[in-house]
C-alpha positions in Angstrom: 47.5 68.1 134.9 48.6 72.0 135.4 51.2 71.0 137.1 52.5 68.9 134.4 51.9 71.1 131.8 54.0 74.5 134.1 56.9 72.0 134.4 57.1 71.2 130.6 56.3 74.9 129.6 59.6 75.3 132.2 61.5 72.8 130.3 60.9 74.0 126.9 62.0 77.9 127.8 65.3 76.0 129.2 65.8 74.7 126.2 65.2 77.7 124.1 68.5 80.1 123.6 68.6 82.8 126.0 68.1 86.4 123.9 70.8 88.4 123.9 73.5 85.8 124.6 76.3 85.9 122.1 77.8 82.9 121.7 81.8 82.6 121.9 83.4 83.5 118.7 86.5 81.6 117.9 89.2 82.5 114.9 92.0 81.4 113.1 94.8 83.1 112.1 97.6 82.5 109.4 100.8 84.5 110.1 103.0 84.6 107.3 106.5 84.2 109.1 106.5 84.2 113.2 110.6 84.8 112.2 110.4 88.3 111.5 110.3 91.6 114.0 107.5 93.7 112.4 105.1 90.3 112.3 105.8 89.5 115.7 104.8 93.1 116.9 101.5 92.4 115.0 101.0 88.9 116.0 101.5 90.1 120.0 98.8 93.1 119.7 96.4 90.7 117.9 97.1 87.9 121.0 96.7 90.8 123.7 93.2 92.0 121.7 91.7 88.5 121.3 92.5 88.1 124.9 91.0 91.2 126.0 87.7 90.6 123.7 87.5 87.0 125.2 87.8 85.6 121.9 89.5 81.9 121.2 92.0 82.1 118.5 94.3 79.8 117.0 97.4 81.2 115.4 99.7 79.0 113.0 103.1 80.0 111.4 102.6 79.1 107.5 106.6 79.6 107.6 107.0 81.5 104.0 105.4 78.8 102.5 102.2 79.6 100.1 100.5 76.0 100.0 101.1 75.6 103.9 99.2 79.1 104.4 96.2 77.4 102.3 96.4 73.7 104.6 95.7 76.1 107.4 92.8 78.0 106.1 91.5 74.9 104.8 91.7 73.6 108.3 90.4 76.6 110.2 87.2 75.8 107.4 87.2 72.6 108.8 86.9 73.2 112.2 84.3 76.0 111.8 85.8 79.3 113.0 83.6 82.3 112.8 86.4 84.1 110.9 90.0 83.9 109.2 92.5 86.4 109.9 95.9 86.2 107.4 99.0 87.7 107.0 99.7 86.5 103.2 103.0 84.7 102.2 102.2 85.7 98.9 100.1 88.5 97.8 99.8 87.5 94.3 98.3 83.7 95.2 95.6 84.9 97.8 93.1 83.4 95.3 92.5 80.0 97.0 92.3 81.3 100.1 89.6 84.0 99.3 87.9 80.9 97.0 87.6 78.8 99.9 86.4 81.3 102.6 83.9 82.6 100.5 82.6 79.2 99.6 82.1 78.5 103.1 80.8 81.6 104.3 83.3 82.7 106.4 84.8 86.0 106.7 88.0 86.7 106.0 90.7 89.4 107.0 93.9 90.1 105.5 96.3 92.3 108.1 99.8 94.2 107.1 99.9 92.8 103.5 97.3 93.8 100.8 96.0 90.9 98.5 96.5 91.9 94.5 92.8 90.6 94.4 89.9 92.3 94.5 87.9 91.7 97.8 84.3 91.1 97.5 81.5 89.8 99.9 82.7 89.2 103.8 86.4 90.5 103.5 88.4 93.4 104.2 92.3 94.5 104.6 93.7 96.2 107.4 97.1 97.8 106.8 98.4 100.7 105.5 99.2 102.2 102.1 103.2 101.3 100.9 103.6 103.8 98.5 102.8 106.5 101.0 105.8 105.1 103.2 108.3 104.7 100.0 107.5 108.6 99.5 108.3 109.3 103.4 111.2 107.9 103.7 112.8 108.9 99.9 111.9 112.7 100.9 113.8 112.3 104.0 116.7 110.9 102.3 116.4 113.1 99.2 116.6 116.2 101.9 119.7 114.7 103.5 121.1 114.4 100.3 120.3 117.6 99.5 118.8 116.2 96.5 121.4 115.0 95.4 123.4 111.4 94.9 122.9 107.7 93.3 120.5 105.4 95.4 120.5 102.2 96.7 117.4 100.2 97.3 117.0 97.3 99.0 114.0 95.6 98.1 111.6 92.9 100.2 110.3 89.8 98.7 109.4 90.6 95.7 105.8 88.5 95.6 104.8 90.9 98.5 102.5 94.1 97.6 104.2 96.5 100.3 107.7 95.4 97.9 106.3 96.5 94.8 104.9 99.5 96.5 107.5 100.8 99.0 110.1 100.8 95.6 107.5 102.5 93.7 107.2 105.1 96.0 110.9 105.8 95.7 111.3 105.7 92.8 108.3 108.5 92.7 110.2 111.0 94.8 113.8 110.1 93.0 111.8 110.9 89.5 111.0 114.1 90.8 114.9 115.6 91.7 117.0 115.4 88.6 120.1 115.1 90.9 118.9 112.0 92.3 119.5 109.1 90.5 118.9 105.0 91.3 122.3 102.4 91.1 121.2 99.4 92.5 118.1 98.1 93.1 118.0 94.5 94.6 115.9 92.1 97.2 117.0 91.0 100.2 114.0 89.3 100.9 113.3 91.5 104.1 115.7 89.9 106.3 118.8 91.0 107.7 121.4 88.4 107.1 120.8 88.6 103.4 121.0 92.3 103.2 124.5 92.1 104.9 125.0 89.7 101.3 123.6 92.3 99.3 125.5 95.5 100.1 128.7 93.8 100.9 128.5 92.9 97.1 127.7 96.0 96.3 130.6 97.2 98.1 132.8 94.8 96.7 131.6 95.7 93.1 132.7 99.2 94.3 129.4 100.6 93.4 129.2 104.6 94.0 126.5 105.0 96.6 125.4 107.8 98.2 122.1 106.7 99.9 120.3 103.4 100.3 116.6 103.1 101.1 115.5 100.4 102.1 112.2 98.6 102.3 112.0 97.7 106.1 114.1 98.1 108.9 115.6 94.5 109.1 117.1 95.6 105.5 118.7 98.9 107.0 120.0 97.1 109.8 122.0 94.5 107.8 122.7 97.3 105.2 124.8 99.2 108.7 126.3 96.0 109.6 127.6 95.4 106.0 128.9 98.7 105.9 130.4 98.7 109.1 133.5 102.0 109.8 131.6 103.4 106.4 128.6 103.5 107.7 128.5 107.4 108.2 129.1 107.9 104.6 125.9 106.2 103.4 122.3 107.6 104.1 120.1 104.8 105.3 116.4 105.0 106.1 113.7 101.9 106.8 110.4 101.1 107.0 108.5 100.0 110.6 109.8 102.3 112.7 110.9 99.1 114.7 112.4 99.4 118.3 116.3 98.4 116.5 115.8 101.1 114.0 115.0 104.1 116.5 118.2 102.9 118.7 119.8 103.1 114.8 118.3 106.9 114.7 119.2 107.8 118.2 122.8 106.9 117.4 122.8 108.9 114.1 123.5 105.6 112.2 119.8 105.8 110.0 118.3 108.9 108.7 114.7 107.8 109.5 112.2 105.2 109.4 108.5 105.3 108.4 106.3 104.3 111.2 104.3 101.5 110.5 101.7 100.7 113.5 102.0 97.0 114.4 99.5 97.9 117.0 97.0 99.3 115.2 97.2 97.1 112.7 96.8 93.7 115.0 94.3 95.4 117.0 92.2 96.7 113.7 92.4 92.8 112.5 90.9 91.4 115.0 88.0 93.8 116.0 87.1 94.2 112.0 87.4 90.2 112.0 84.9 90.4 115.4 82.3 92.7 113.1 81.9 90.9 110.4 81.7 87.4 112.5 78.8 88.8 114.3 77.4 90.2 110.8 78.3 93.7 111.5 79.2 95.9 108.2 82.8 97.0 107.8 84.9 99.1 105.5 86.8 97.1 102.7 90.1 98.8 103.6 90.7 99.8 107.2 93.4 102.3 106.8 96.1 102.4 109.8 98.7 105.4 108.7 102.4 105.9 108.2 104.0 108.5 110.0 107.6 109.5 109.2 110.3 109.0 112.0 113.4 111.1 112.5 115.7 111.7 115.5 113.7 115.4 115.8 110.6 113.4 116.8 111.6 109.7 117.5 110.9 110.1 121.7 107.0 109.9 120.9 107.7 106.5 118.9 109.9 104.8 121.8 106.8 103.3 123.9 105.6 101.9 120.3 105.9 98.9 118.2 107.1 96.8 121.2 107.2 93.1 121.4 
């Protein structure tokens, strides 16, 4: 009969979870656009982090497309992740998403893009502040200028925050230099092909422009290519601080870029998204910060923000 009984009592601490064992946490994640440089810098260092945590992930391309970026979280719901990393298409129409993660408990993490709406229970941002980098890169062109000149700026999609910020950051440092003053100010959606549209109509429309700043670096880019043998008589500075836009810098075709840390951010993502999952507290706004990029100190940013 003790025998019994030792081989039950055997069979029921089996059975029983082992303390201290941490079962394996598995996330979703909701890039905005895999076609774009910046996001695939981001998307990479998240990929190498999950790996390195031993975490299983499953990242989808919602392709630009706002209800698409919903189906997803929906589906990451559905499958029960432990928590939901996104990269918003649109920062004004985060609502649903946020809605449905917080009915079901799980947390969520926005990454590069702030949300217009108010976080509240498990969820937090990791990015970095886009006013900060409009100022950064204004002041570098307003110096250049030597404060004085009409602007150009080229401005992303205009339902993202870092947009709305980056211009109104500008715009700050322009309002400060009465000698500065803004001509144009029109998106090109942050891609390059449609920034070569932009200012080749504003060169067409023979608009007088001294310096064009630019929202990201794909902008600047297609802004140079537009621009082509003029290219030295425009100021141009970006925002990422991508590996294009340093070779841009090296060459002396772009004043400067703002660095934006890909890295830190995909790395913050994921280990904030790992702390809450496991019920740890977190900050609501992981700040990663903008440094400023010129050719004076550009050979510390080489090694950085590559794919």
């Amino acid at each position: 009969m003790n025998v019994k009984k030792t081989i039950l009592a055997s069979l029921l601490v089996c059975m029983l979870p082992v303390a201290g064992f941490a079962k394996d946490l598995q996330i979703g994640v909701s890039m905005a656009l895999f076609d774009d440089n910046f996001l695939t810098i981001v998307r990479t260092a998240m990929q190498k982090e999950l790996q390195k945590d031993n975490v299983k992930a499953q990242i989808e391309d919602a392709k630009g497309d706002v209800s698409q970026q919903l189906q997803q979280v929906q589906n990451f719901i559905g499958q029960g992740v432990d928590a939901i990393i996104v990269n918003p298409v649109d920062t004004n129409a985060v609502k649903p998403i946020m809605d449905q993660a917080s009915k079901a408990g799980v947390p969520l993490i926005f990454v590069n893009r702030r949300p217009s709406a108010e976080l509240t229970g498990k969820m937090a941002y990791v990015g970095s502040d886009s006013e900060l980098a409009g100022r950064l890169q204004m002041e570098a062109l307003a110096k250049d200028l030597n404060f004085k000149g009409n602007v150009a700026i080229l401005m992303g999609d205009l339902a993202n925050e870092s947009t709305r910020e980056r211009t109104k950051g500008v715009k700050a440092v322009i309002a400060k230099y009465p000698g500065l003053k803004v001509v144009q100010a029109q998106t090109a959606k942050f891609m390059r092909n449609d920034a070569v549209d932009v200012v080749s109509n504003w060169l067409t429309a023979g608009d007088d422009i001294q310096a064009i700043a630019s929202n990201n670096d794909e902008m600047a880019i297609g802004a140079l290519q537009a621009l082509g043998k003029n290219a030295n008589h425009i100021l141009i500075a970006g925002v990422d601080g991508t590996p294009d836009a340093l070779q841009m810098i090296k060459n002396g075709k772009m004043v400067a870029t703002v660095f934006q840390d890909a890295k830190g951010q995909g790395e913050g993502a994921v280990k904030t998204a790992i702390s809450l999952a496991n019920g740890e507290q977190v900050q609501k706004v992981v700040d990663i910060p903008y440094q400023l990029i010129t050719k004076d100190n550009m050979a510390k940013f080489i090694s950085l923000n590559q794919k």
